[in-house]
C-alpha positions in Angstrom: 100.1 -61.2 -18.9 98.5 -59.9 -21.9 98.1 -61.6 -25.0 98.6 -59.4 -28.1 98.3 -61.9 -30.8 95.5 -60.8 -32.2 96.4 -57.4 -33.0 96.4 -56.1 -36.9 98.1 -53.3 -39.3 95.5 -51.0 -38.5 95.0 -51.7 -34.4 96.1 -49.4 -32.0 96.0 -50.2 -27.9 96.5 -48.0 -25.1 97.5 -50.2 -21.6 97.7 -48.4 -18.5 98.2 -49.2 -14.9 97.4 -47.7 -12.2 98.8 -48.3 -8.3 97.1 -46.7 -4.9 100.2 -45.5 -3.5 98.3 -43.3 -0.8 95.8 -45.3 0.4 92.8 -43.0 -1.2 94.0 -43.0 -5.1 94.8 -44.7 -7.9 97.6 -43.0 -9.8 98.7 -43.6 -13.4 101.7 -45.6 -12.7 102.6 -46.5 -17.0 101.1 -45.9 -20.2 102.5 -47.6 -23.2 100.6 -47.7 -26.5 100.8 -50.6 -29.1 100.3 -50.3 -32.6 99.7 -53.6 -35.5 100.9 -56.6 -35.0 103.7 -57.4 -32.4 107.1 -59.0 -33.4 106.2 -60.1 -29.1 102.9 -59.9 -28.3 102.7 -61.4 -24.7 102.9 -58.3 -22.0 104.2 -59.1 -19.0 103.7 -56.7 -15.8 106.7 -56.7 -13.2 106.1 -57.4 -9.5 105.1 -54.9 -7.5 104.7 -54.6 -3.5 101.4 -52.8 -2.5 98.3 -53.0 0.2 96.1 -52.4 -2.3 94.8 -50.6 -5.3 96.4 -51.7 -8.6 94.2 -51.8 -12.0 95.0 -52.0 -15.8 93.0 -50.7 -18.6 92.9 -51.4 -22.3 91.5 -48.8 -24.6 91.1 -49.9 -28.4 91.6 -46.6 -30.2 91.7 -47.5 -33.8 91.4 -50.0 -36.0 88.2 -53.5 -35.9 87.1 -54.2 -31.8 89.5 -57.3 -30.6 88.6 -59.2 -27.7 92.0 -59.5 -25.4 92.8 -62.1 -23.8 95.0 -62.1 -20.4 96.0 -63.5 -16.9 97.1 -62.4 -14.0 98.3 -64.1 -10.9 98.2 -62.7 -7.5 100.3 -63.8 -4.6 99.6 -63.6 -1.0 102.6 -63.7 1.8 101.8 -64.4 4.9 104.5 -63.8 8.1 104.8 -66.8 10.1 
């Protein structure tokens, strides 16, 4: 999850992720971009199934530097 709360008029926020689908690479998987102050400002990221390899990045592109705060949980399955 990431908390957008603290976003103003003149803020503007660039999420991607990113999922290694080959092994090798990480590959652009979204890109949304979020602009003043959210009506709903918690993101939430859908499950995915993967090895390994997933990252998100936040790029500020306009407005004063926010500090953003999140959480993520990661689940392990094991096969009994």
């Amino acid at each position: 999850y990431i908390d957008l709360s603290g976003l103003s008029a003149d803020d503007t926020l660039v999420v991607k992720e990113y999922i290694n689908v080959d092994g090798e690479n990480l590959r652009l998987y979204a890109q949304n971009t979020y602009s003043g102050a959210q009506a709903e400002p918690i993101i939430h990221f859908h499950s995915k199934t993967f090895q390994e390899g997933y990252k998100v990045t936040i790029t500020q592109t306009t407005g004063t530097p926010r500090s953003i705060k999140y959480w993520f949980i990661r689940l392990e399955y094991a096969v009994a």
